[in-house]
N, C-alpha and C positions, 0 to 999 in steps of 0.2 A: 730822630729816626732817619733810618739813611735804605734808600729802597735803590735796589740795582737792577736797569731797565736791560733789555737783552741779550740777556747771557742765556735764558732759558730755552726760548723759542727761535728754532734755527727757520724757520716758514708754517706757513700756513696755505692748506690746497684746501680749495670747497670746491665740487661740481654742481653747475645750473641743470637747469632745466630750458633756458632760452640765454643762448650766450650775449646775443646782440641786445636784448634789454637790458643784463645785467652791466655789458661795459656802459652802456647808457647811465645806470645808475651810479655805478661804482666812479667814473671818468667825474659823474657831478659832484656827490658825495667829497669823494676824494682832492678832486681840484677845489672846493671850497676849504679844505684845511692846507692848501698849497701843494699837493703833492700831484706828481703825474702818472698818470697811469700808461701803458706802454702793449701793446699788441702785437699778435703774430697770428694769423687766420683767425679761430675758433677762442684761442687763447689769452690772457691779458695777466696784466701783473703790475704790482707797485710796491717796491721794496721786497718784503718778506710775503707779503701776499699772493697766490698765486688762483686764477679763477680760469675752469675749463669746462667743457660741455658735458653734462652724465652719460655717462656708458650704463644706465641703470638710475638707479636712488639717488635723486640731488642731497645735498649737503645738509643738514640742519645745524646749526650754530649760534652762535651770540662770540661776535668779536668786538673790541674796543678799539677804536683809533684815540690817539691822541692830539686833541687840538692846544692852539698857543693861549686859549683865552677863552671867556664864554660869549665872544661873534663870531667866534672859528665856527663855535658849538652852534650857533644861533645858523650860522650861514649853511653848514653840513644840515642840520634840520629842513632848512628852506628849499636848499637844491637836490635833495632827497627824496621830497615831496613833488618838487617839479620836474622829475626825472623818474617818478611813476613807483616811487615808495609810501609807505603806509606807515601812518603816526602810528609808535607804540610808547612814545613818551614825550612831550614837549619839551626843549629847552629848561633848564633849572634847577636848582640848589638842590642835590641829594643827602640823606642821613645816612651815606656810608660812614662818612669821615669827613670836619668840615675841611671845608672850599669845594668838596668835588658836586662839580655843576656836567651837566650831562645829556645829552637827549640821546633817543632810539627812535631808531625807523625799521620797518620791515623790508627787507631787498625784495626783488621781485620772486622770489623762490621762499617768503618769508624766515628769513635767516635773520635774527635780531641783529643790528647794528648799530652801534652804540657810536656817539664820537663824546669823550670826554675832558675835561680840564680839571686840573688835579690841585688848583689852587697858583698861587706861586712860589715857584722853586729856583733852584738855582742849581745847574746839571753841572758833570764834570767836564762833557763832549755835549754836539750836539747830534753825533751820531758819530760810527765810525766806520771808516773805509778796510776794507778788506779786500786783499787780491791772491789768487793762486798763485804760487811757486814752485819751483819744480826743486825737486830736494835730493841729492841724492843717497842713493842707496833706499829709498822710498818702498815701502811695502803695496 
């Protein structure tokens, strides 16, 4: 089986309710699977991710991250928790499909967040770079 990772999903926007606890969470969450998260006032972002303050109704969701392994999985659990999130799943072997191992925490806006490992694979990229160009005759 041959599954193709981001071609679907161009971003994803959720609004908080408290910006400042959310990068809290998300900076921890997020740097335990390696990645950085990135600010601008009110705002913050990591990759395709994008989190800002509600003008109204914060976000409800369930998003996946992907981790390299299940200590990624184990470590996004732990600083999750210590970053002022809420167990909705512990660390461990899921009956989606074997190898996928997985935990969930609730953000501080309780938005399910998942970080998972999908077993081992063996990718084409391990992401890919994208830049604007200006093109002419451009609509």
């Amino acid at each position: 089986m041959t599954t193709h990772l981001g071609r679907l999903v161009d971003h994803i926007h959720i609004r908080v309710a408290d910006a400042q606890a959310s990068l809290r969470f998300y900076r921890a969450v997020l740097g335990a699977l390696g990645l950085q998260v990135e600010a601008k006032g009110d705002d913050f972002w990591c990759d395709e991710f994008y989190v800002s303050p509600a003008e109204g109704k914060v976000s409800s969701v369930h998003l996946a991250f992907q981790a390299a392994g299940p200590g990624k999985v184990a470590a996004f659990h732990a600083a999750g928790l210590a970053a002022g999130g809420r167990d909705n799943g512990a660390p461990g072997p899921r009956p989606y499909h074997p190898g996928y191992y997985a935990a969930f925490l609730l953000d501080p806006d309780g938005n399910n967040i998942e970080a998972v490992f999908h077993g081992p694979t063996r990718r084409s990229a391990q992401s890919i770079s994208v830049s604007r160009t200006e093109q002419e005759g451009a609509e």
